[in-house]
N, C-alpha and C positions, 0 to 999 in steps of 0.2 A: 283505155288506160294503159298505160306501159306496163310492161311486164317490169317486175322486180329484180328480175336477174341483166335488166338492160340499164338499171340506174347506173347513170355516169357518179361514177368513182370522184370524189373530193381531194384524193390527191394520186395524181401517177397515171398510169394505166395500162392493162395487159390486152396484148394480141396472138392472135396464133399464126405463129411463122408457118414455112410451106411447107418445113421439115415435122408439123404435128409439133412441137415443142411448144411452151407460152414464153414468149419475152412481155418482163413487166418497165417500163421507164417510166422514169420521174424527173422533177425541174429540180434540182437543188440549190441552196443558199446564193449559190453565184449566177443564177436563171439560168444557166446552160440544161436541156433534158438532155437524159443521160440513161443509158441502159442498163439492167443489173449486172453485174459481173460474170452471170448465168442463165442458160437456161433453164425452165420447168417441166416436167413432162405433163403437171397437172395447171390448169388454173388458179384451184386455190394455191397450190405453192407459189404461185407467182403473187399473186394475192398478199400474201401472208407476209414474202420479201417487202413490197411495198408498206404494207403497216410496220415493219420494224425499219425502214428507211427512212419514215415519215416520223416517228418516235427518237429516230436518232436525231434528227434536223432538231427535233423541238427541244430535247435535252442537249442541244449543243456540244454532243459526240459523232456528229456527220466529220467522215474524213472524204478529201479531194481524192476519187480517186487515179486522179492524174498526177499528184501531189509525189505520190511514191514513184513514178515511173524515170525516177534517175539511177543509173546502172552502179550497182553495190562497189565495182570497184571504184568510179568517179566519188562515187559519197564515202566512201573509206579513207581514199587519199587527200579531199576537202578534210573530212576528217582531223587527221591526223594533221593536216599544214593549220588548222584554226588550231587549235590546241595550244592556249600560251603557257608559258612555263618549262615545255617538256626540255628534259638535258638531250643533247646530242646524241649521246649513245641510246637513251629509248625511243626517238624519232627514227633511229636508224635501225631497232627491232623491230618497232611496230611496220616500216616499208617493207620491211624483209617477210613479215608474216603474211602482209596485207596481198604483198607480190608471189609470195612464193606458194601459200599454203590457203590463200580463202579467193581472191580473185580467181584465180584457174577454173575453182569447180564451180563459180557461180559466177562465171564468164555468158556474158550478155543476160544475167538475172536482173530486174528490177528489185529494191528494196521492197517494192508494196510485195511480190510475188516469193519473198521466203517464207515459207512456212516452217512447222517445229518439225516435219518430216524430212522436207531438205536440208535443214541442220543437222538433222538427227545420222542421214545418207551420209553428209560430209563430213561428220567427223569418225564415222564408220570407215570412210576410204582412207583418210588419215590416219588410221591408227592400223586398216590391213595393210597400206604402203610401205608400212614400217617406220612411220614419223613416229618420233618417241614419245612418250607419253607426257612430259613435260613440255614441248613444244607444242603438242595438240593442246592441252589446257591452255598454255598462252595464246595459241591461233582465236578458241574461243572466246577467251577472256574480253579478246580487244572485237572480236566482231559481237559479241553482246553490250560491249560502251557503245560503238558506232550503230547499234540500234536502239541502243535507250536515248541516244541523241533524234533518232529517228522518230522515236515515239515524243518526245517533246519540241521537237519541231512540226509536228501534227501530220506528220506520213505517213504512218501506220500508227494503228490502235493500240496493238501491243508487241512484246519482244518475242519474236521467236522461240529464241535461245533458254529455253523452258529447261532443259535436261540437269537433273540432279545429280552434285558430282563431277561433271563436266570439265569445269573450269578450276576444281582441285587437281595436282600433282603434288605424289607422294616422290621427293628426291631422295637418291639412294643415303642413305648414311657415309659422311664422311670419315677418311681416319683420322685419328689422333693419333700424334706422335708422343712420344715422352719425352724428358725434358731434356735426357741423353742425346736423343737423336736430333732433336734443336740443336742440341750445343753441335754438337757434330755438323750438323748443316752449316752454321756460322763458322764454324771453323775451314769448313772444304769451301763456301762460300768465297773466302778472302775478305781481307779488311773494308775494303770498300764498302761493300755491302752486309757484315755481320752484322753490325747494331742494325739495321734494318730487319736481319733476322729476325734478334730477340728484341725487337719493338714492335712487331708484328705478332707474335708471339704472346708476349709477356704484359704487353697494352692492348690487345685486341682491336688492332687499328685495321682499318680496309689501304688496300692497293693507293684508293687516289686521295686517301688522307694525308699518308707515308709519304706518298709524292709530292705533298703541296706542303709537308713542315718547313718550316724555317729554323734556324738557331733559338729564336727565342720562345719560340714555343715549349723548349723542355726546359725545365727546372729540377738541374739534379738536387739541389737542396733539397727541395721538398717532394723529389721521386713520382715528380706530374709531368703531363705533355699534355699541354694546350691545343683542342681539333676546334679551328675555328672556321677551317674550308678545307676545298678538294681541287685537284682538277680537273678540265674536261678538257677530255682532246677533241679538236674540232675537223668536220673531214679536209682531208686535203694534207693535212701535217701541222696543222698548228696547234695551239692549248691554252685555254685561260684558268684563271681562278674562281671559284664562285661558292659560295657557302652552301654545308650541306643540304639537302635533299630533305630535312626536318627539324623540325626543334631542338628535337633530340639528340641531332647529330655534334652540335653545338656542346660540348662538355671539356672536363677536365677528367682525364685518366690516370689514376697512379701505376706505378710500377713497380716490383719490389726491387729494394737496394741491390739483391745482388745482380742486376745490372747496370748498374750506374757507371763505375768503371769503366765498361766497355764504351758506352755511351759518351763519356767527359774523354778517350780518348778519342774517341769518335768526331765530337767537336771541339779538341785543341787542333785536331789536324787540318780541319775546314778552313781557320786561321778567321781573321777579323771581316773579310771581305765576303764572306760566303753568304749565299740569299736562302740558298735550298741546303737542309740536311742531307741530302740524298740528291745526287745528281749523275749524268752521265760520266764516262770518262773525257767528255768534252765539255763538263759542268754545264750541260746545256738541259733540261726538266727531264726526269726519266719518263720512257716511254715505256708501256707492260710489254711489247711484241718483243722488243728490243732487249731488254733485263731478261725474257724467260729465254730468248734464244743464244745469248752470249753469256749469262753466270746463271741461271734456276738450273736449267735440262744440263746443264754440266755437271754442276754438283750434285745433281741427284742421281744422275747417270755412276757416276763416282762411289755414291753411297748406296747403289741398288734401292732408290726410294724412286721410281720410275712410277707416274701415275699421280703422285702430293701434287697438290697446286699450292700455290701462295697462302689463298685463301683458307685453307687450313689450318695453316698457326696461328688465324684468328678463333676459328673453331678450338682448337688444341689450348688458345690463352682462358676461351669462354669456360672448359672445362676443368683448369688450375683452377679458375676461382668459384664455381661450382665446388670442388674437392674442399675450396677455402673454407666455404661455409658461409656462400656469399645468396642471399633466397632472389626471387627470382626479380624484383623491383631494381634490386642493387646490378643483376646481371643484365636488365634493362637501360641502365642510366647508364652503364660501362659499353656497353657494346651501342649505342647511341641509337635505341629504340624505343620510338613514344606511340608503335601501333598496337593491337590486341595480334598481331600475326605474328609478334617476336615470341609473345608465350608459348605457340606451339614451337616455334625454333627451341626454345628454353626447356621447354620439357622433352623433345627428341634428346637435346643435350645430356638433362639428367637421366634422363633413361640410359644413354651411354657409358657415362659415370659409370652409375650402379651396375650396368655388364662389365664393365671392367674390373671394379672391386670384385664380382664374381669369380674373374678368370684369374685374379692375382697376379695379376700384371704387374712387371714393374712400373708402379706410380705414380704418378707427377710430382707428389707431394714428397716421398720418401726420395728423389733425386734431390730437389731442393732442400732439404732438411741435409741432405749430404754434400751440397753445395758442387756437384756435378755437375 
């Protein structure tokens, strides 16, 4: 009678290599036999691989493991070119990330072959290199979609990308201006461009909203501006239209009267012919590179505000109307937010507020009460 330790196995089977080691192979779903991933130094361990190999087949969790063996940068940048929908400018972050900050260190990696420890290495080295903290959370962010796409396209079992925290950046707090040093900016600004100031400002509108108004979009009658799109600059130099980026971006904004004025001089002077509120001195679509290098960085140079970005007097409008008494749904619908991620913007905000009422700052509220 055969001995019991020589009964042929029902599924797989283990040998001993010349190295003393046990390799266990098995046929999987596709009949290809195939070897484990590993060696064993024991038989039963080899053994044991085989019964959870043969468990996966039958629970129809068996992955190919040839399946992953395409190199992380190739599947990053399929990636990112499948992806329909993306605007211009985040196709052109996420290359930048993909090229500059996760391809390098996982240069000739396969997808099957990341683990949570070589995630864990890379973004270690990222953050000793001295990549900022903000740009490492985006590096991960998008190499953790490009393996949840991984995992649903049945390449790997599960996401690496495990690390808690990781993919949060805490941005520094911006400043706010008071309502003086708006006016001041508008004023060093020049005509051209002031009511852009206090439209930015005082409507809490983004860069490529401002750039894509038209005349009919404001109604000083009733102290609104219509954001019904944006633009996008496309590489190379060109730029189209296209509606915002959410639902929510889609609204009506008021503004308080006391900029109107500026505004309705603003649009007599455009005359009946004009498409864009805002345009170059070649009335050709403003361009951001263009506006911060020929009137922002002058005027601010001017007023020793060296460091303000545009994007700030949107911040600075967020906080007038926080001051207003405006809760946090009303500064949702204004600043054209319909995610859960504006609430934490909205509460950094208040938190802002309230140090400043601390420091007894001039105002925002007590400038416009004073019509400053």
């Amino acid at each position: 009678m055969a001995s019991s330790s020589r009964r042929k196995r029902r599924f797989g089977s283990v040998r001993r290599l010349p190295s003393g080691q046990y390799q266990a192979r098995y046929r999987g779903p596709d009949g290809i036999l195939r070897p484990a991933d590993s060696t064993f130094p024991a038989k039963t361990d080899a053994e044991i691989r085989l019964t959870l190999k043969e468990a996966e087949i039958r629970e129809g969790e068996w992955i190919d493991p040839d399946a992953g063996a395409v190199l992380v940068a190739d599947y990053g940048a399929a990636w990112i070119d499948e992806r329909p929908g993306l605007r211009p400018k985040t196709v052109t972050l996420y290359r930048y990330l993909l090229r500059s900050h996760i391809a390098p260190h996982f240069q000739g990696i396969t997808i099957a072959r990341i683990t949570l420890a070589r995630v864990r290495r890379w973004r270690k080295t990222m953050l000793d290199s001295g990549v900022s903290a903000v740009t490492a959370a985006k590096a991960y962010r998008l190499l953790r979609a490009i393996l949840n796409t991984a995992v649903d396209d049945g390449l790997i079992r599960r996401n690496p990308c495990r690390i808690t925290g990781a993919g949060s950046e805490d941005s520094p707090e911006r400043p706010v201006l008071t309502v003086t040093q708006v006016y001041a900016l508008a004023d060093v600004i020049g005509p051209r461009y002031r009511a852009l100031v206090l439209l930015a400002t005082f409507a809490s509108l983004r860069w490529a909203e401002l750039a894509a108004l038209r005349p009919e979009d404001i109604d000083l009658d009733a102290c609104t501006v219509r954001v019904t799109r944006q633009i996008i600059y496309q590489d190379g130099g060109g730029h189209s239209f296209a509606p915002p980026k959410t639902r929510g971006g889609r609204r009506i904004v008021s503004f308080p009267d006391l900029i109107a004025p500026d505004l309705r001089e603003h649009l007599d002077a455009l005359g009946p012919a004009a498409v864009l509120v805002f345009s170059s001195p070649g009335n050709a679509p403003l361009r951001h590179s263009n506006f911060y290098r020929r009137a922002w960085m002058p005027a601010l140079k001017t007023l020793g505000l060296e460091g303000i970005h545009l994007h700030d007097l949107r911040h600075t409008g967020n906080q007038l109307s926080a001051e207003a008494g405006a809760n946090l749904c009303e500064l949702m619908e204004r600043m054209g937010h319909d995610s859960t991620r504006a609430v934490d913007l909205l509460r950094r905000h208040s938190r802002s507020v309230a140090a400043c009422r601390r420091m007894s700052l001039d105002g925002p509220l007590n400038c416009i009460n004073r019509g400053s």
